[in-house]
C-alpha positions in Angstrom: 0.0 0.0 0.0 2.9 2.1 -0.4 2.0 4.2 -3.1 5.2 6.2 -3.5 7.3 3.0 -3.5 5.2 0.2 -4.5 5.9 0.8 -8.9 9.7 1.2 -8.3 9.8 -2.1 -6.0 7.3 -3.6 -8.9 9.9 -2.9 -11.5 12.6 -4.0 -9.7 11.1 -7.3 -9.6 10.2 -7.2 -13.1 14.5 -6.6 -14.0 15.7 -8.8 -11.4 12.6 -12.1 -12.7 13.9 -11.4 -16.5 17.7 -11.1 -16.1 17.5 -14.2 -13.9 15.4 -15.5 -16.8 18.0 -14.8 -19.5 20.6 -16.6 -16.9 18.4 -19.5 -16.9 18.4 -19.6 -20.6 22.0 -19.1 -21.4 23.2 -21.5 -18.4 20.8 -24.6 -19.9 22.2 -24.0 -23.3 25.8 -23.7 -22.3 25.4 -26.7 -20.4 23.7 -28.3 -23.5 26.6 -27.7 -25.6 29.5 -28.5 -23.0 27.6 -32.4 -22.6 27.2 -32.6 -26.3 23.3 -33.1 -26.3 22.8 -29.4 -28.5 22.4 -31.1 -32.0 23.1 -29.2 -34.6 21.8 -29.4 -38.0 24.4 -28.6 -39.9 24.2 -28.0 -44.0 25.0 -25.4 -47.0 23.7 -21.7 -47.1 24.5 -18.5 -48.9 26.3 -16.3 -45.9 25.5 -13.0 -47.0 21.4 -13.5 -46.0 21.9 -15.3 -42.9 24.3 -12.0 -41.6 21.7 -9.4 -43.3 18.9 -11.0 -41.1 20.9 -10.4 -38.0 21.8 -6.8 -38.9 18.4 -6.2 -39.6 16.6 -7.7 -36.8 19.2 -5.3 -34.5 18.7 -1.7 -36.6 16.2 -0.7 -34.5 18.0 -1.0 -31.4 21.1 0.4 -32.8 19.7 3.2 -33.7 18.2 4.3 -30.4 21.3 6.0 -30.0 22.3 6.3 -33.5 25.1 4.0 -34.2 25.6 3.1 -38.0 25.5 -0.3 -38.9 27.7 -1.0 -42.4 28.1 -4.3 -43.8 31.3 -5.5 -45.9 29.6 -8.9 -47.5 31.3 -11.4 -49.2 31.0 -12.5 -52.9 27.6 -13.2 -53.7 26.5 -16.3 -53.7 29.2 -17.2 -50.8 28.2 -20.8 -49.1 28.6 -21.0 -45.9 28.4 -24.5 -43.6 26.7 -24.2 -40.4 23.6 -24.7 -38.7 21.4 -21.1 -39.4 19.9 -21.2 -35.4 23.5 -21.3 -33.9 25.1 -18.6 -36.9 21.7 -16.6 -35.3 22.9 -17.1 -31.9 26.0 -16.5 -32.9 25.6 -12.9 -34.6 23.2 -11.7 -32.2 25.3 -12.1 -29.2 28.2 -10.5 -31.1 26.3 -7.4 -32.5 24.2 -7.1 -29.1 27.9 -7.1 -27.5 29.2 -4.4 -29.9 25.6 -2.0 -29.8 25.7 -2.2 -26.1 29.3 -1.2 -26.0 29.6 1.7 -28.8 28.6 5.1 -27.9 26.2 7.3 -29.2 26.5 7.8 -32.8 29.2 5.4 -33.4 30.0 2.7 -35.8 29.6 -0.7 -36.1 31.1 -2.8 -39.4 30.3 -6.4 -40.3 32.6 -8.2 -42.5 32.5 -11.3 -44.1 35.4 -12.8 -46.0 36.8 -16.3 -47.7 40.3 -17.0 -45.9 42.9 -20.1 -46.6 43.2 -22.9 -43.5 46.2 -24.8 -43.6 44.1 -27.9 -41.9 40.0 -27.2 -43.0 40.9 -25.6 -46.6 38.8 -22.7 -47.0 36.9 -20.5 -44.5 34.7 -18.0 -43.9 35.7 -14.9 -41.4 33.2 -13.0 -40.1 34.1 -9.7 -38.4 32.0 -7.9 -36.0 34.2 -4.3 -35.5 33.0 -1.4 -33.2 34.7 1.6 -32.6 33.9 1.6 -28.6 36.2 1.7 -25.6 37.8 -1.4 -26.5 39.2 -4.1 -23.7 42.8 -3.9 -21.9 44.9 -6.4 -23.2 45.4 -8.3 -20.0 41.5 -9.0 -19.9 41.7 -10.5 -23.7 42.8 -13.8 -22.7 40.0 -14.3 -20.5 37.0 -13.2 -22.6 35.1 -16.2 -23.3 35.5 -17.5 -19.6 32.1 -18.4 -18.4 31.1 -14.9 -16.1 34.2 -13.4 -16.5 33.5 -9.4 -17.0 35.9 -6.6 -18.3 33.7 -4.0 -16.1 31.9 -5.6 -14.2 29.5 -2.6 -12.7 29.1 -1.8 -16.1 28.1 -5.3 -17.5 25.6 -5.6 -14.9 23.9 -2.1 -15.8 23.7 -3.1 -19.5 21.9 -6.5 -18.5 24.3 -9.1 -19.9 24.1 -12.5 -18.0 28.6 -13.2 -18.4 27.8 -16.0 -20.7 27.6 -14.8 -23.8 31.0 -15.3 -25.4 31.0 -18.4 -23.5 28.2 -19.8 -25.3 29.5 -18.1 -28.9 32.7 -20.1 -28.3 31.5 -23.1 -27.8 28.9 -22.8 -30.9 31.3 -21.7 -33.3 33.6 -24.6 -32.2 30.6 -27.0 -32.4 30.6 -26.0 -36.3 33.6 -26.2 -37.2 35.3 -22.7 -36.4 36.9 -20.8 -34.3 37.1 -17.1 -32.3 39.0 -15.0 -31.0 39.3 -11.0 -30.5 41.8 -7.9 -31.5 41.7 -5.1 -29.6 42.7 -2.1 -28.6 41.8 0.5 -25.7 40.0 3.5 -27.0 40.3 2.8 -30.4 37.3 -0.4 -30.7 37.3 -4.1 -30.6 36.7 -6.8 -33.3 35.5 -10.3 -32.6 36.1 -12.6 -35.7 34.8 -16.0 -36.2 35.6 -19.0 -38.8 33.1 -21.4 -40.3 33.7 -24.0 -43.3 33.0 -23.3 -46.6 32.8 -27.0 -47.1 31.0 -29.8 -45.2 33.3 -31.2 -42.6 31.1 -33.7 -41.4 32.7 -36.0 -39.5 35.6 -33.8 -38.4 34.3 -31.3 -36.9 36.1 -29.8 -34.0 35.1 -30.5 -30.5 33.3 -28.0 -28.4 35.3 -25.6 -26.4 36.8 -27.6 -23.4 39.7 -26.3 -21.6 40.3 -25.1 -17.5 39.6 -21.6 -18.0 35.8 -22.1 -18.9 34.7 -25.4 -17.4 
C-alpha cells in the first residue's frame, strides 16, 4: 500500500525475474553444448542473408542512440556450412555485445570474408568491429570464460548475463570454427569467427573444453 514505493519495487522485480530469466536460458544451453546433447543441424547456405537477417533484426536497437550499422559482405553467392539457429545465436550475441558497447553515434562494421586454412581448406571470417572503448589487453585472454566481466559494474547495468561469449565459443567450435578477438583501448574491438565453406562432417572440431571455462 505504499503508493510512493510500490511501482519502483514492482519494476525492480520485473528486471531482477527477466535477467534471472536470461541466466536460466544461457546456463541450460551452455550446459547443452558442454555435454554434447545441443544437436546441430548442420548444411549449406548462402552467408550474406543469414548475416543481413541479423543486422536487420538489430537496426532498431542500434539506432536508439544512433550508431551506424555497415556491412562489408562477401561475394555473392558465398556458401557458408553451419547450422542457421547457432550462426543466429551466434551474430546476435556478437552485435548485441558491440551496440551495447559503442557510444552514441558510433559505428559498427560487419565483415564477411573467404580465408585459406592450412588444416579445413577454405573458410569464412566474419568480423563484428565497433569503434567503442575497446578491452585492456590483460582482460583479452580471459573473454570467453564463463562470467568473466571486463567492467563488471558496467556489464551488470547493460543487463548481460557473463555467458555470452562463452556460449559463442563453444557454438562456433561446435561448427567447425573458431574465435578470437583484437583489440585495442580507445580505439574499438573486433570479434572474428571462422566457419567452413565445405562440409566437414565427421571432423568437426570439438566444443570448447579447456580449465579456463569449465
Amino acid at each position: 500500500e505504499d503508493k510512493d514505493n510500490n511501482v519502483r519495487f514492482l519494476n525492480i522485480i520485473r528486471q531482477n525475474a527477466e535477467r534471472l530469466a536470461r541466466l536460466t536460458a544461457d546456463l541450460l544451453t551452455l550446459s547443452r553444448l558442454e555435454l554434447k546433447t545441443q544437436k546441430l543441424q548442420i548444411t549449406g547456405y548462402e552467408l550474406n542473408p543469414l548475416i543481413e537477417e541479423c543486422i536487420d533484426t538489430l537496426r532498431p536497437i542500434a539506432g536508439k542512440k544512433e550508431i551506424q550499422l555497415h556491412f562489408a559482405p562477401a561475394p555473392v553467392a558465398t556458401q557458408v556450412f553451419c547450422d542457421d539457429e547457432a550462426m543466429h545465436q551466434v551474430m546476435m550475441n556478437l552485435l548485441d555485445n558491440a551496440i551495447k558497447y559503442t557510444p552514441e553515434r558510433g559505428m559498427i562494421t560487419v565483415s564477411a570474408r573467404t580465408v585459406a586454412d592450412g588444416v579445413s581448406g577454405e573458410m569464412i571470417e566474419i568480423g563484428v568491429h565497433d569503434s567503442g572503448q575497446g578491452i585492456p589487453a590483460d582482460d583479452l585472454p580471459r573473454l570467453f570464460e564463463r562470467f568473466y566481466r571486463v567492467d563488471k559494474a558496467r556489464s551488470r547495468a547493460l543487463g548481460g548475463t557473463g555467458l555470452g561469449l562463452a556460449i559463442v565459443k563453444h557454438l562456433v567450435r561446435s561448427m567447425g570454427g573458431d574465435v578470437r578477438v583484437e583489440s585495442v583501448v580507445n580505439e574499438g574491438s573486433t570479434f572474428i569467427f571462422t566457419l567452413p565453406v565445405n562440409d566437414l562432417s565427421g571432423v568437426v572440431a570439438e566444443p570448447a573444453h579447456d580449465p579456463l571455462t569449465d
